[in-house]
C-alpha positions in Angstrom: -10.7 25.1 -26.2 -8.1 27.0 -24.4 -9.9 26.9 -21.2 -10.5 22.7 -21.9 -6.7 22.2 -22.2 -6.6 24.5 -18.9 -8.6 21.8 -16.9 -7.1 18.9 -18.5 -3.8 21.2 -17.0 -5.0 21.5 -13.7 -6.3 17.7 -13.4 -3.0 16.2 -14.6 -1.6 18.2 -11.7 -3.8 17.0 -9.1 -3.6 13.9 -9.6 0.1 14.4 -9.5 0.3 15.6 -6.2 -1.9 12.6 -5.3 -0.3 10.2 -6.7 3.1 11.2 -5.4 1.3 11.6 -1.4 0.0 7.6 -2.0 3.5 6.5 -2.8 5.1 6.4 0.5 1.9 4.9 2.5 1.6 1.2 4.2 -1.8 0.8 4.7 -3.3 -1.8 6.6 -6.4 -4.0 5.2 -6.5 -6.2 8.7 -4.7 -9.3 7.5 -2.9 -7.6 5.0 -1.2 -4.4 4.0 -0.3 -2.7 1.2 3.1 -0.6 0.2 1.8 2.0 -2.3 5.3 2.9 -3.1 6.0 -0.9 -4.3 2.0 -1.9 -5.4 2.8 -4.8 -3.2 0.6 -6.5 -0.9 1.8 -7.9 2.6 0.5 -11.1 4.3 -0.1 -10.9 8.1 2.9 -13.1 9.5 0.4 -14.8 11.9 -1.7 -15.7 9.6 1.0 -18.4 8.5 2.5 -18.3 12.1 4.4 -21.9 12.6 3.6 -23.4 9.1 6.1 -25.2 7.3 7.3 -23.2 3.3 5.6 -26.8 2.0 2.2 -25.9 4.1 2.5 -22.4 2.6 2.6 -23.6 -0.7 -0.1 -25.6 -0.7 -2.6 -23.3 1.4 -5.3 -21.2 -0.3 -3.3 -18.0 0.6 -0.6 -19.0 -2.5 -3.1 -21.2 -4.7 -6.5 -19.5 -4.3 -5.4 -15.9 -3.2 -2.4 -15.2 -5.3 0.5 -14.8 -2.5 3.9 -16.1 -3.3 6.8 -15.9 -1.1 8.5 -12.4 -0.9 12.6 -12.0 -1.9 15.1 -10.9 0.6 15.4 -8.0 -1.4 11.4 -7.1 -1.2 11.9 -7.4 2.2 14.3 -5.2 2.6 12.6 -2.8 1.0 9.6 -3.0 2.8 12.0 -2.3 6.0 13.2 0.7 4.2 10.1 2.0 3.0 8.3 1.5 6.8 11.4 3.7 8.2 13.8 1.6 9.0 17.6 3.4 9.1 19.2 0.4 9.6 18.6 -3.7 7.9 22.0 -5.4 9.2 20.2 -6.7 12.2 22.0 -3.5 14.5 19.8 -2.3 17.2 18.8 1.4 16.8 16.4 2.7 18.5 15.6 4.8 15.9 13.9 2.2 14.3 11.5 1.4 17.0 8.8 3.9 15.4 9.0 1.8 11.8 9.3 -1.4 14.1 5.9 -0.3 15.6 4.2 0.5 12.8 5.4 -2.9 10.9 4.5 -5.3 14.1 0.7 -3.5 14.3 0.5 -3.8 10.5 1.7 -7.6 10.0 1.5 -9.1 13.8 3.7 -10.2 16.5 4.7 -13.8 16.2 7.4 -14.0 19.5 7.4 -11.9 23.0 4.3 -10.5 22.5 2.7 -8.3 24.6 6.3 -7.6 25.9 8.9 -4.1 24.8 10.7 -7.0 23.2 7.6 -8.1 20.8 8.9 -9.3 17.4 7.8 -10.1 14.2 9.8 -12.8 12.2 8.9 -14.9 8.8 10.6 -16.6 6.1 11.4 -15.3 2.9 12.5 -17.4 -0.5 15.3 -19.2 0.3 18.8 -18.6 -1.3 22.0 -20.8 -1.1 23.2 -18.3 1.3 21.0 -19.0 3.7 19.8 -15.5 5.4 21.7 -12.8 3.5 20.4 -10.0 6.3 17.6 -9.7 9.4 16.5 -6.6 9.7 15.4 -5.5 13.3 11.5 -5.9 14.0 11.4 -5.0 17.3 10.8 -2.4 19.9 14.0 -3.0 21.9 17.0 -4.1 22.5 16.7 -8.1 21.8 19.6 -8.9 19.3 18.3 -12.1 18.6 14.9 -11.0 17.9 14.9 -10.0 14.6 13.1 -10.8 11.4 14.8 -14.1 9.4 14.2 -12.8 5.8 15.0 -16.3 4.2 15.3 -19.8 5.3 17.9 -21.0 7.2 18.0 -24.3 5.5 17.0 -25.7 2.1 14.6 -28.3 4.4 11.4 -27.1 3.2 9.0 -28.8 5.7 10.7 -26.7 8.3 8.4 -24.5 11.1 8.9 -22.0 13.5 6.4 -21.7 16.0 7.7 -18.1 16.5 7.5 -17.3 13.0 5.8 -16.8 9.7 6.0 -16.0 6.1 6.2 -13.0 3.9 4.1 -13.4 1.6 3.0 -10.8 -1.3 0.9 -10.5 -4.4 1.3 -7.6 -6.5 -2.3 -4.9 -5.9 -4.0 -3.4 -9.6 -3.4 -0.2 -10.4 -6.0 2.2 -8.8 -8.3 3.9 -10.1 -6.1 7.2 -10.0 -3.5 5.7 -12.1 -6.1 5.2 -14.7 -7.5 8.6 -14.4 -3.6 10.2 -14.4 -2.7 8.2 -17.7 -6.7 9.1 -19.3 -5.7 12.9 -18.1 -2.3 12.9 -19.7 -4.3 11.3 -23.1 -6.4 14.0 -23.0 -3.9 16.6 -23.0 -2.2 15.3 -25.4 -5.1 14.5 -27.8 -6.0 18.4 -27.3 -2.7 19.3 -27.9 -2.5 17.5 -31.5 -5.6 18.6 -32.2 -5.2 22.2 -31.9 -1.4 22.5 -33.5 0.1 23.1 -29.6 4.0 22.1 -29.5 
C-alpha cells in the first residue's frame, strides 16, 4: 500500500509540473488560439475583419459557435499574458516579440505585409468609450494600435481595418481531470490507511 500511495505521490507531482508548464502557453488552432493561463479561446480578428458588433452578433461564430465579445479587461490580459511590458498604447520595442507572436496567432487586419502590420478589433463597449489600446504592432506607428472597445455606442459600426475579439471559454483538459482523480486518490488512500 505504501508503495500505491508512492505513485499516486509521484503522479500528483507530474502532473503538477505539467500543468503549471501549460499555463503560460498561447497556442494557435489556425483560426483560433487558446490562452492556457486564462482557458480562453481567441477568435482570428480577420475572420470578423470589417463586420459591424450587430453582424457579429448575429453570425454563427456568437450563435452557433459560442464566441461572445471579449472585455477590455480580457484583453488586456491577453496583451500581458503574450508579453506585452506595456498596454497604454506607448511604443516599446520590447513589445515587438509579443506583437509578433499576437499578429501570426490572430492576423493582421491593417499595413500588412509592412514592419508596421497591425492587428485591431473591437471589444464590449463601455460608456467610456476605449479605456486603453494596447500596441499590436511591430513598429513605431502610434496610431496603429489595437482599439479594445468601441468608440461609439453605434452598433452597426465597421472598420475595414479591424475586427473583433471574440472568446469562448475551452473545457478543462483532460490533465485537469487526471490532476483532481490523482489528488482523490491520494486522499482516499490516505483515509483509508489512518495517514494524517
Amino acid at each position: 500500500m505504501i508503495e500505491l500511495r508512492h505513485l499516486a505521490t509521484t503522479f500528483v507531482l507530474a502532473l503538477s509540473v505539467t500543468a503549471g508548464s501549460l499555463q503560460a502557453a498561447l497556442v494557435d488552432n489556425g483560426t483560433s488560439m487558446i490562452d492556457t493561463a486564462t482557458g480562453l479561446k481567441w477568435l482570428d480578428l480577420t475572420e470578423t475583419q470589417g463586420l459591424s458588433w450587430n453582424e457579429v452578433e448575429a453570425s454563427t461564430h456568437v450563435t452557433v459557435d459560442g464566441y461572445a465579445h471579449a472585455t477590455v479587461a480580457q484583453v488586456i490580459t491577453l496583451f500581458n499574458n503574450a508579453g506585452f511590458l506595456t498596454t497604454d498604447n506607448t511604443n516599446n520595442v520590447a513589445n515587438d516579440p509579443a506583437a509578433a507572436d499576437l499578429l501570426a496567432y490572430l492576423g493582421c487586419t491593417q499595413f500588412c505585409g509592412t514592419v508596421n502590420a497591425t492587428g485591431r478589433g473591437f471589444a464590449a463597449w463601455t460608456t467610456a468609450g476605449y479605456t486603453t489600446r494596447p500596441n499590436y504592432h511591430s513598429s513605431g506607428l502610434g496610431a496603429g494600435a489595437a482599439t479594445t472597445s468601441l468608440l461609439s455606442n453605434n452598433l452597426d459600426l465597421t472598420d475595414s481595418t479591424a475586427g473583433h475579439y471574440l472568446v469562448q471559454v475551452v473545457p478543462v483538459p483532460a490533465a485537469a481531470w487526471l490532476f483532481g482523480s490523482a489528488l482523490g486518490l491520494l486522499g482516499w488512500i490516505r483515509k483509508s490507511r489512518g495517514i494524517r
